[in-house]
C-alpha positions in Angstrom: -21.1 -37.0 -8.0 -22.6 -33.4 -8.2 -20.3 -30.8 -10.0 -20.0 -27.8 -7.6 -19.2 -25.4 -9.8 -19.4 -22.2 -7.4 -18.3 -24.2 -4.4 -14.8 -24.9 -6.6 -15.0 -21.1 -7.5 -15.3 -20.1 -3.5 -12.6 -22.4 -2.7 -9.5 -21.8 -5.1 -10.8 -17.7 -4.2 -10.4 -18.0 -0.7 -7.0 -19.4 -1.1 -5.5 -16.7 -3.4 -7.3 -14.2 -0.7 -5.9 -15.5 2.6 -2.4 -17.2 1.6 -4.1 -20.6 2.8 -4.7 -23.4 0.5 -7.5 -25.7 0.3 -7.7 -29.2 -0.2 -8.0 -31.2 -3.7 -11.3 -30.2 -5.7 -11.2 -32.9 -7.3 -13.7 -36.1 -5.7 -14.8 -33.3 -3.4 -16.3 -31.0 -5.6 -15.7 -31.8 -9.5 -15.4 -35.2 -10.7 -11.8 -37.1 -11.0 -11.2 -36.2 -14.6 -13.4 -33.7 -15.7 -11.9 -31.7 -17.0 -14.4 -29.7 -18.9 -16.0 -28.7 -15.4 -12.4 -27.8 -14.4 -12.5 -25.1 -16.8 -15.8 -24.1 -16.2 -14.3 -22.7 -12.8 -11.6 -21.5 -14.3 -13.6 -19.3 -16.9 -15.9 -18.4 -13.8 -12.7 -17.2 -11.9 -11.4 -15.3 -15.0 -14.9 -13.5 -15.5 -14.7 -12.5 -11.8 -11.4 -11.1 -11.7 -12.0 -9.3 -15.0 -15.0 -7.7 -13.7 -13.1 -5.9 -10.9 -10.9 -4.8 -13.1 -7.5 -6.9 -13.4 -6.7 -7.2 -17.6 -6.3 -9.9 -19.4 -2.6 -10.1 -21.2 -2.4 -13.9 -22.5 -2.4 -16.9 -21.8 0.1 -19.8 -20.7 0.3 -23.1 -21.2 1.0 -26.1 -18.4 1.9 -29.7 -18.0 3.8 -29.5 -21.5 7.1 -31.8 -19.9 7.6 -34.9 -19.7 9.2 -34.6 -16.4 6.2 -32.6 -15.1 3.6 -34.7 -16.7 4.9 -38.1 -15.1 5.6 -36.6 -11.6 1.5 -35.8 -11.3 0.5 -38.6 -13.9 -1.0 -36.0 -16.0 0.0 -36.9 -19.3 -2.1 -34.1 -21.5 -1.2 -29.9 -21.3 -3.5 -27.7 -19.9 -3.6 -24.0 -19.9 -4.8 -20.9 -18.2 -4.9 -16.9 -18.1 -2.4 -14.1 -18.1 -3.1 -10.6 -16.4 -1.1 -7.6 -16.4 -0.6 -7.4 -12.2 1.0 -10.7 -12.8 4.0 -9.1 -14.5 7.6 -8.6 -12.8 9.6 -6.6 -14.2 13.1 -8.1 -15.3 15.8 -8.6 -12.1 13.1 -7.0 -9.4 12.5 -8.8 -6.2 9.3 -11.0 -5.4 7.8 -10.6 -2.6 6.7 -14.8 -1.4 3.9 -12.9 1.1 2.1 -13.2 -2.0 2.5 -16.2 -2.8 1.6 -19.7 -1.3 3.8 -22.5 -2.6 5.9 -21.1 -5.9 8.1 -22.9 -8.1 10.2 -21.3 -11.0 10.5 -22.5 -14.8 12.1 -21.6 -17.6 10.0 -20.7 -20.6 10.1 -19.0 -24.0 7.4 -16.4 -24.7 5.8 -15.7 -27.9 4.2 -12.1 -28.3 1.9 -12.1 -31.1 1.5 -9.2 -33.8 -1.1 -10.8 -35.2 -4.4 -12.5 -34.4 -4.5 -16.4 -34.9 -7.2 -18.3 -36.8 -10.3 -18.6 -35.3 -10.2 -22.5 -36.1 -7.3 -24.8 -35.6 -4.1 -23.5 -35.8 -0.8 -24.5 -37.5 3.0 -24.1 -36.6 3.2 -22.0 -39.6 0.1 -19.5 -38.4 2.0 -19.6 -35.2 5.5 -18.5 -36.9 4.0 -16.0 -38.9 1.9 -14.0 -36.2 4.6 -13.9 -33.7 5.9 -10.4 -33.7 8.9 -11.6 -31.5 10.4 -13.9 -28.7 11.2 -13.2 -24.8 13.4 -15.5 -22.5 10.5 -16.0 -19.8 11.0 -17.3 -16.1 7.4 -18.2 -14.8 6.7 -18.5 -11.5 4.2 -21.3 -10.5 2.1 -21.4 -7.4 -0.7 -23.7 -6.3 -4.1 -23.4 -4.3 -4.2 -26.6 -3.6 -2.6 -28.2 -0.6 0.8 -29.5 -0.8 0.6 -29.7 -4.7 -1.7 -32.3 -4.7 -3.3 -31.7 -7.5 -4.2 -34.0 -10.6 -5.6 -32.4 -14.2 -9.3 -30.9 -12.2 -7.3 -29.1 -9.7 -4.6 -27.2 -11.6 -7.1 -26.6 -14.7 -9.4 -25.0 -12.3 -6.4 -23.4 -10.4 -6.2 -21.2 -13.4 -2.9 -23.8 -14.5 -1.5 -23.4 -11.3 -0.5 -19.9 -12.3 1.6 -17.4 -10.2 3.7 -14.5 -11.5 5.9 -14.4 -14.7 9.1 -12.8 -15.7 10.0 -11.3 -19.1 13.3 -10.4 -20.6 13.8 -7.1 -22.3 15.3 -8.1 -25.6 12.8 -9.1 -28.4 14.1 -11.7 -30.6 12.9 -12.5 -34.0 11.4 -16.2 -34.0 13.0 -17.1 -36.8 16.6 -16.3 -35.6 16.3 -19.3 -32.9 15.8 -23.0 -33.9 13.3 -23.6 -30.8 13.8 -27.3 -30.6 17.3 -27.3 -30.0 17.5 -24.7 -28.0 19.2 -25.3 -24.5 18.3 -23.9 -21.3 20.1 -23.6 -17.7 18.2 -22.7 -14.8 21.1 -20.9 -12.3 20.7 -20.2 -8.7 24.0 -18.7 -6.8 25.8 -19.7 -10.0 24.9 -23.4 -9.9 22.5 -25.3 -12.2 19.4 -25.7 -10.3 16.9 -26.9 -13.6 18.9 -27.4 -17.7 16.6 -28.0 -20.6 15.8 -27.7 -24.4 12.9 -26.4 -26.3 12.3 -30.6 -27.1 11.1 -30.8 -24.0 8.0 -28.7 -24.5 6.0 -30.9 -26.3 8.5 -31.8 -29.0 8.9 -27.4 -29.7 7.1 -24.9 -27.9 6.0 -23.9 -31.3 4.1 -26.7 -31.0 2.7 -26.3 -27.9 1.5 -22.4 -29.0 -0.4 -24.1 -32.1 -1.9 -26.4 -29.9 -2.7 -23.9 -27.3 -4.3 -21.4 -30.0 -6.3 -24.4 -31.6 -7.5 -25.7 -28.1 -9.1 -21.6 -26.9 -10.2 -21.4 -30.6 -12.4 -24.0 -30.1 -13.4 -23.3 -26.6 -14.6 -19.4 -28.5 -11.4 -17.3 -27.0 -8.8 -17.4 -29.9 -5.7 -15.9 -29.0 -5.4 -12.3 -30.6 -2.9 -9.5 -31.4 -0.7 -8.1 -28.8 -1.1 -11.8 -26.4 2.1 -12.6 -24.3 2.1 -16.7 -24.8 4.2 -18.2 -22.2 5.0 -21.8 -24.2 5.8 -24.1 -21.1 8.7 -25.5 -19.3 12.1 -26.4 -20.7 12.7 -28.3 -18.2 12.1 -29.1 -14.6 10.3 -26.9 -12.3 12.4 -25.8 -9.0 11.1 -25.1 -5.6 11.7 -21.8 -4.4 14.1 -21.0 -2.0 13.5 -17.1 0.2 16.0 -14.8 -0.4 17.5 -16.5 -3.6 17.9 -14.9 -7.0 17.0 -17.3 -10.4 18.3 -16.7 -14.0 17.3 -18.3 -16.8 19.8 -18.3 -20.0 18.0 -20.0 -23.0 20.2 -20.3 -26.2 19.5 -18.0 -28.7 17.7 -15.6 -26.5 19.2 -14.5 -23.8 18.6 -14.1 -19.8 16.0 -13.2 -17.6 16.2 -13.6 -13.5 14.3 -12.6 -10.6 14.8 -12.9 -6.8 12.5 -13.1 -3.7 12.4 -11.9 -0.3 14.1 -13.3 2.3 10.4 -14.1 4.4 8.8 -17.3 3.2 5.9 -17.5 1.2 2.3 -17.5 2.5 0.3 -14.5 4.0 1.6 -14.9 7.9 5.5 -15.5 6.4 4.7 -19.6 7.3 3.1 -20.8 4.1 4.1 -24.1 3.6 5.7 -25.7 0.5 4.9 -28.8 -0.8 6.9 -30.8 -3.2 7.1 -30.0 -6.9 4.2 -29.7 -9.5 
């Protein structure tokens, strides 16, 4: 089939401008599987938004479970871009008129303090250029109709990317042991989502080396000053309206956010599909 680059750019747009989303691009307008023509929209996106004037802060990496990967039978990560005017601040309310279809994660953030190598990357290069950690809740949201996506659509969807939530307490990387650390997803004081830094790709250090060896080689290393969000600890939740969300990740600390009581989508009757 023909790959409709702009076509795939116009569509995913048109969603994030009206609240509505549009169906799969993949067999449509990119090829099942292509993932290189998935970023290709994606870097076409990014260079449109940059160029009126939103700022790039990072990046963040997707599809890094094993829970996540077999419920879209996506079994590789992807990633996509960070901008400042994607920030909440810690414990402020979200307001879901913005948003389409958002689920909630639990991550850990790296912030760098140094650039990484402009070729593949190690754990150790990732160790020593992170200036510090944040306890990270990220909040996911999808174009794409119902979440019916498969590795074209949320590459091209920019990772299925939404909003994200940092804590306010840097911690030094080498004060947590990442793999073992435990995570609890709370909603109204219940366990909604629990985790461990295993479940992100073995460590999310790993998943950062990966990440900065994957957009070194694509020509975009990841450089001083980048907020990293690693991937899930554990299973992405739907979100509820009016419900607050804290995260408590061993070693780290907490972070939470809450959303307004009117459900997502621009009109206040988005749908939401089921999971990512």
């Amino acid at each position: 089939m023909t790959v409709d680059i702009e076509a795939a750019v116009a569509a995913l747009t048109g969603a994030y401008d009206t609240g509505v989303p549009c169906p799969p691009l993949r067999d449509r307008l990119l090829p099942a599987g292509d993932a290189a023509a998935a970023y290709a929209v994606q870097r076409a996106t990014v260079a449109g938004w940059s160029a009126v004037g939103r700022r790039r802060v990072g990046a963040k990496i997707g599809l890094t479970s094993p829970a996540v990967q077999a419920a879209f039978g996506v079994y590789q990560p992807d990633f996509g871009v960070l901008f400042a005017d994607m920030a909440v601040p810690d414990g402020d309310e979200v307001d879901l008129a913005g948003l389409i279809q958002p689920r909630v994660e639990a991550e850990v953030a790296f912030v760098l303090g140094a650039d990484l190598p402009d070729g593949p990357a190690t754990v150790v290069d990732v160790l020593r250029a992170t200036d510090f950690l944040l306890p990270a809740i990220e909040i996911v949201d999808s174009r794409i109709t119902d979440w019916d996506i498969s590795i074209v659509d949320t590459v091209a969807d920019n990772a299925s990317s939404g909003l994200f939530v940092l804590g306010d307490r840097p911690v030094p990387a080498a004060s947590v042991d990442l793999r073992e650390c435990g995570m609890v997803l709370e909603s109204a004081g219940e366990p909604v989502s629990v985790g461990a830094g295993a479940a992100c790709l073995g460590n999310p250090v790993h998943a950062v080396a990966w990440l900065a060896s994957t957009m070194a080689a694509a020509g975009d290393p990841l450089r001083a000053g980048d907020i990293v969000l690693s991937g899930a600890l554990g299973p992405m939740v739907p979100v509820t309206p009016g419900a607050a969300y804290e995260a408590r990740i061993a070693g780290l600390g907490t972070v939470r956010t809450r959303f307004s009581a009117k459900p997502a989508g621009r009109s206040g009757d988005g749908e939401s599909g089921e999971g990512r």
